[in-house]
N, C-alpha and C positions, 0 to 999 in steps of 0.2 A: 475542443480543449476548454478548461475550467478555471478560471485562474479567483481567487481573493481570499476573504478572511473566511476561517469557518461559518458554518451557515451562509453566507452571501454570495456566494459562487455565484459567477457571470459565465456564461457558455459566448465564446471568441467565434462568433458565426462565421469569420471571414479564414478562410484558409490560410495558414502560413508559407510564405514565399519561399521560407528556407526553415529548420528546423534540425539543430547538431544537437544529440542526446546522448554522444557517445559517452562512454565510460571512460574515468580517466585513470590508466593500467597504476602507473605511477612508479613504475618498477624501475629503480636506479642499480646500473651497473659499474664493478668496481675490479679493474683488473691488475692484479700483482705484476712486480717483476718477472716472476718465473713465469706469467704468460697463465695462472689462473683467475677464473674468473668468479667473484662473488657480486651475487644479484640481494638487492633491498627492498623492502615496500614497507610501506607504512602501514600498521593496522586500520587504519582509518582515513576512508580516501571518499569525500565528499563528492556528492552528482553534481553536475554542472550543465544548464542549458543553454542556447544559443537562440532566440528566436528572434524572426521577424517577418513585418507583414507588409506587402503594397495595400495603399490606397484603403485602409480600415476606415469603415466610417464612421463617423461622430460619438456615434456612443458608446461604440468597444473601445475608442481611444480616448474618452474621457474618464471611461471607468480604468484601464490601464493607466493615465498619467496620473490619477488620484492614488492611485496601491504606489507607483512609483514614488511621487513627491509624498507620500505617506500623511495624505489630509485628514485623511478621519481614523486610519488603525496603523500603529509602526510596530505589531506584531510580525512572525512568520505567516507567510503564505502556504494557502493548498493552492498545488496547482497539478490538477487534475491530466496523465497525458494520454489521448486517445489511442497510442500507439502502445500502451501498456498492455501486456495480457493476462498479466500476474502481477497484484498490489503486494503482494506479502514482501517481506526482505528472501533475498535469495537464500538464506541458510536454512532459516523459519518454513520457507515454503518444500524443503527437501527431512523437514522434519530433526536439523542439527544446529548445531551452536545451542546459544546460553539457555537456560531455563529460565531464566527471566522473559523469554520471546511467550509465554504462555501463562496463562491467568487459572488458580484452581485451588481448591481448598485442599489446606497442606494432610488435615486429618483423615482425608478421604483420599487425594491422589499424591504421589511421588514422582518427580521424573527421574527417570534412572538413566542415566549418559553411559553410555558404551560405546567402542571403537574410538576413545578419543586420541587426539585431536582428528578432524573436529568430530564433537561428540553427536553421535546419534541418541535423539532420545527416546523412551519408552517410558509410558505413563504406567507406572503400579499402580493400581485401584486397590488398597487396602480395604476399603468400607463405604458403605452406600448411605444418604442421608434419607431421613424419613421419606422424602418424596419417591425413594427408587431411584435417582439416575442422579451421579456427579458430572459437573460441567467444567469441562475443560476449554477454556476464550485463550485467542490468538491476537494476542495483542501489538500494539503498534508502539513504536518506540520513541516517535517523535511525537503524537497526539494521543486525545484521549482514547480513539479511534481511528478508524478508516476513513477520511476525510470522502463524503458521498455530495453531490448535488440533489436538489429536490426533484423527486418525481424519477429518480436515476433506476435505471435494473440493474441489480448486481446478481453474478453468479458464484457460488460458494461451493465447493467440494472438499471435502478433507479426504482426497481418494482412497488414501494408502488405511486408513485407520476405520473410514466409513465402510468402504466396498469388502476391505477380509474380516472386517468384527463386526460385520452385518447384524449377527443372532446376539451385539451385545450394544447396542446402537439402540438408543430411546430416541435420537432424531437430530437433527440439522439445524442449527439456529443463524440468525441474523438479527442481532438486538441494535435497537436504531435509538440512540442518542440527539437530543440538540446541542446549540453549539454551548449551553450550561453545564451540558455531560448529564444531563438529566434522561431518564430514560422514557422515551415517546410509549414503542411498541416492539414487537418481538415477531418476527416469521418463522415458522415450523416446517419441518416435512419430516416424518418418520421414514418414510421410503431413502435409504442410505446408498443406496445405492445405483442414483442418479443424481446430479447435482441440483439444489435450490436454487430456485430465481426468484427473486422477490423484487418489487418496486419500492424506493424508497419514501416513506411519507413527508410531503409538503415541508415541513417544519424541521427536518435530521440535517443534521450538519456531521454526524459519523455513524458507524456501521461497526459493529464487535464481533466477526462470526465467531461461532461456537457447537461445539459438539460434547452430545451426554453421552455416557456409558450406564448402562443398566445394569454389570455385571463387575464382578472382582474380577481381579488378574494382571497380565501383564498385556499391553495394546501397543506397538509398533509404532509413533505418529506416522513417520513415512512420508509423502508427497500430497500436497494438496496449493489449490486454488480459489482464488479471490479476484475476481476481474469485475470490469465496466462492461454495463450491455447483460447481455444473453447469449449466451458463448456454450451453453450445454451443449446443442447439439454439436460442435466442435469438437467438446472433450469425450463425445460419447462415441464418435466416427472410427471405424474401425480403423487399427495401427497408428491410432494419435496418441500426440507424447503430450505430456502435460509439460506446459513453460516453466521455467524455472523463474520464480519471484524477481522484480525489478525494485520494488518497495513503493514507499509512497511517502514518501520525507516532506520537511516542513521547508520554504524556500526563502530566499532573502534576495531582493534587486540587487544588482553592484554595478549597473552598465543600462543607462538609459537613453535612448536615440528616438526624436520626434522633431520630425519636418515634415512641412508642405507636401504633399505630392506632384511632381510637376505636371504644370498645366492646369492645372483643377485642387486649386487651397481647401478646398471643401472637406477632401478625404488627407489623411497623414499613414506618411512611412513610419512604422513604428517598430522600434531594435531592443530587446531585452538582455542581458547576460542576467542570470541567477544562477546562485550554490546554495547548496543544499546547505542548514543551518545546523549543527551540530551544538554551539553552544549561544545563549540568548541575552544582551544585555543591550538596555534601551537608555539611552543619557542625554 
């Protein structure tokens, strides 16, 4: 796991004792006199983690009480979870919900929503720019990007849109940002129809994947993936499903627990609650 401020990411070497990532349904039910029943939810239902660790040693728990007692950043947190298999949001990653989930130049692409609610979308490519190929970026909602650690492999597939519009596919991108949102460098693969890996360089604090079209028309986005690691051969393995998006949201502490570990003060028990930050005000 990866937890602090853009670009500063610290990898938590010690295994977590316990670790609750559930989701929270949030569904409230409401039943009439006559014995019907109406169920509620809220459009907007925040992640919530649980962790904690025996016996961390000195310097994952010095850099954790620093993000906690917020000494030098009282920004949101990236907190990277190795148990993720799909960064995207879960609607973005089946290719539905808002168009705002996707980055593109409006004179050259359209998303066009069909079957709403919730809406599927399909990118109209009306016109191509001098270079030949418009670009369409899968953007993150809480950052300027996909929050990456340095030196990280990430694997990219936009399966649904890559693998059936192969003959209209100029290539595969992962454009690597620091934590300025300045742009470092860029990874390619023309080949569409396998997923990119790329290693992150030294310096990126996020990740923008992106996919061109080299051709007019109408493209499906469809299903696609963004994960930690090297997970191709995974997606490639016959009668594998692709995960449906977890996201990768921005985190705020609410619940901080550090004591001694018994017998041995050296190393500390260390307990986190965070939710996920939807809206941001520092005072």
């Amino acid at each position: 796991m990866w937890i602090g401020q853009p670009g500063a990411l610290r990898e938590i070497t010690d295994g977590a004792s316990s670790f609750d990532r559930s989701p929270d349904v949030a569904v409230s039910e409401f039943r009439s006199l006559a014995g019907g029943v109406t169920v509620w939810a809220p459009s907007l239902i925040p992640r919530r983690y649980k962790i904690a660790w025996d016996a961390m040693g000195p310097g994952d728990a010095s850099h954790i009480d620093g993000l906690a007692r917020q000494v030098a950043y009282m920004g949101p947190l990236v907190v990277l979870d190795p148990l993720a298999s799909n960064l995207l949001s879960g609607q973005q990653s089946i290719g539905r919900g808002a168009a705002s989930q996707w980055g593109y130049v409006a004179t050259e692409v359209k998303l066009v929503g069909v079957n709403a609610p919730p809406v599927s979308q399909v990118a109209n490519v009306t016109a191509l720019p001098a270079s030949g190929a418009t670009e369409i970026v899968w953007l993150n909602p809480s950052w300027f990007g996909y929050p990456v650690a340095s030196w990280q492999p990430v694997t990219w597939w936009p399966y649904s849109l890559a693998k059936y519009a192969s003959s209209a596919v100029e290539g595969l991108y992962l454009h690597w940002y620091s934590s300025a949102n300045t742009l470092i460098s860029s990874s390619m693969q023309s080949d569409s129809t396998r997923p990119l890996v790329a290693k992150a360089p030294g310096n990126a604090a996020f990740v923008r994947p992106a996919v061109r079209l080299k051709a007019t028309g109408f493209f499906t986005l469809g299903l696609s993936v963004l994960a930690l690691g090297d997970t191709a051969a995974d997606l490639l393995a016959a009668g594998a499903s692709l995960p449906v998006g977890e996201g990768s949201p921005s985190f705020s502490i609410t619940a901080y627990r550090n004591v001694a570990t018994p017998e041995n003060g050296y190393y500390r028990d260390i307990a986190l609650d965070l939710v996920e930050v939807t809206s941001n005000a520092v005072g």
